[in-house]
Steps between C-alpha positions, in 0.01 A plus 500: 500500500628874417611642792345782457118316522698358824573875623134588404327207706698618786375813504163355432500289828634809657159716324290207587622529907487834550124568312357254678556643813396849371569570149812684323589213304510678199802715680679161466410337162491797286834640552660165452273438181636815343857442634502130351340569180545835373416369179124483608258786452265682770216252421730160460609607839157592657339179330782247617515651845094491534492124373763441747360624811070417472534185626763566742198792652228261468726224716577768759115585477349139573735448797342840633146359455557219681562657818371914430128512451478710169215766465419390137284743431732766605764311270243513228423903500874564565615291199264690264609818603865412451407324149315816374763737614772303383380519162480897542833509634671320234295734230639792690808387531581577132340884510732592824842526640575283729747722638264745612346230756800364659588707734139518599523153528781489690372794783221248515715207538698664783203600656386142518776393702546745710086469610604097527824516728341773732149299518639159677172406530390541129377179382546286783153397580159596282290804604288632208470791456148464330161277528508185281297609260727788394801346468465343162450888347867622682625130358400595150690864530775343645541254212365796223803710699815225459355390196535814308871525688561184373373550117724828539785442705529133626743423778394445820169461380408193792654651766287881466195216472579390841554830659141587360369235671648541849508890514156552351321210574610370835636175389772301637841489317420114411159568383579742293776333354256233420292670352741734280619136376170379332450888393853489338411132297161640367691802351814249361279296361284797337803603314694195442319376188601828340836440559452139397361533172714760365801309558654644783556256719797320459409176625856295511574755796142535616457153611792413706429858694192459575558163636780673789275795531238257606737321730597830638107620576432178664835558703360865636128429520572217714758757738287811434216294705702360730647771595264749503370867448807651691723275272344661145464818635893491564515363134239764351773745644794349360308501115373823559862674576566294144332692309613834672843362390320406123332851484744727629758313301302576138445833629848582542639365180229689324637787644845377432427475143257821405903726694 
């Protein structure tokens, strides 16, 4: 095997471990998909790392609901919102700069984890914030609000899900995680015929990643609920700071390269 489909399913098991527990995958296996194959263009790349990382989300996703009662309905209104929107974003995408967003998106970012590390209790335990009955309409603009940041922008898209869910909604870090999981495979799948029909996904590289990403969800489903809420908020940190790094790092070289 070509070491660099060896390098790739590393990083895969790597994606797989780290979104299961509270997304950011993509932080992993995109980089090393563009680093490996910089012969591939934007939609190879998208398609192959998409292919690669549904099932790996829908693993992490039945281990969570075995032992997290998911609010189906709730998963239901927030996964139409975040399909709609997603569609929107991506349409958008092409009319603006990206540029002029980032370091919105960043401020945002920071603000995230700041609010997190000062609010130990954040997530620890449910306490909704609204009756029953209510909480499928937040779901759905939760999922209309990271789907449309996911059609536009992308990274991080799982882990802003599960922030939506605690802050706003009053679930606990594993529930929400759960339920960002089954969100994040409705959305995959939504898209992944696109990439599959066109062409885009190169299968021959596709295949054996999915099959570590997989192995890596299982791996960090099966800690994430062993350990814990305090263990995935600790983790929803560390992937947050991430994309700081990600953000402020594209911001700077934009910068870099406009002087």
């Amino acid at each position: 095997m070509d070491y660099h489909i060896i390098l790739a399913c590393c990083a895969a098991l790597l994606a797989g471990f780290v979104d299961s527990i509270v997304g950011g995958g993509g932080l992993v296996q995109v980089p090393s998909l563009f680093i490996l194959f910089p012969n591939f263009s934007v939609p190879q790349i998208i398609g192959t790392n998409r292919f690669a990382s549904f099932m790996g989300t829908s693993v992490a996703g039945y281990q969570y609901s075995k032992q997290v009662a998911i609010p189906w309905k709730t998963v239901f209104y927030a996964g139409i919102g975040a399909a709609i929107m997603a569609f929107l974003g991506a349409e958008i995408s092409s009319l603006v700069d990206k540029k002029i967003l980032k370091p919105i998106i960043l401020i945002l970012m920071t603000c995230i984890a700041i609010y997190t590390f000062k609010k130990k209790d954040l997530g620890q335990d449910e306490k909704l914030k609204f009756e029953l009955q209510k909480i499928p309409l937040y779901a759905f603009l939760i999922g209309s609000a990271t789907g449309f940041y996911n059609g536009f922008v992308g990274p991080g898209t799982g882990s802003l899900l599960v922030f939506g869910f605690v802050s706003i909604i009053g679930f606990g870090f594993l529930k929400a995680s759960a339920v960002s999981k089954v969100i994040n495979v409705i959305a995959d799948v939504a898209s992944l015929g696109y990439f599959i029909l066109n062409g885009f996904v190169q299968f021959k590289i596709a295949i054996p990643m999915m099959i570590c990403n997989m192995i890596g969800s299982y791996l960090g489903s099966k800690l994430a609920i062993l350990k814990g809420n305090e263990f995935i908020r600790i983790m929803f940190l560390i992937v947050i700071f991430a994309l700081i790094l990600r953000f402020g790092y594209d911001i700077f070289r934009e910068l870099k390269i406009m002087n």
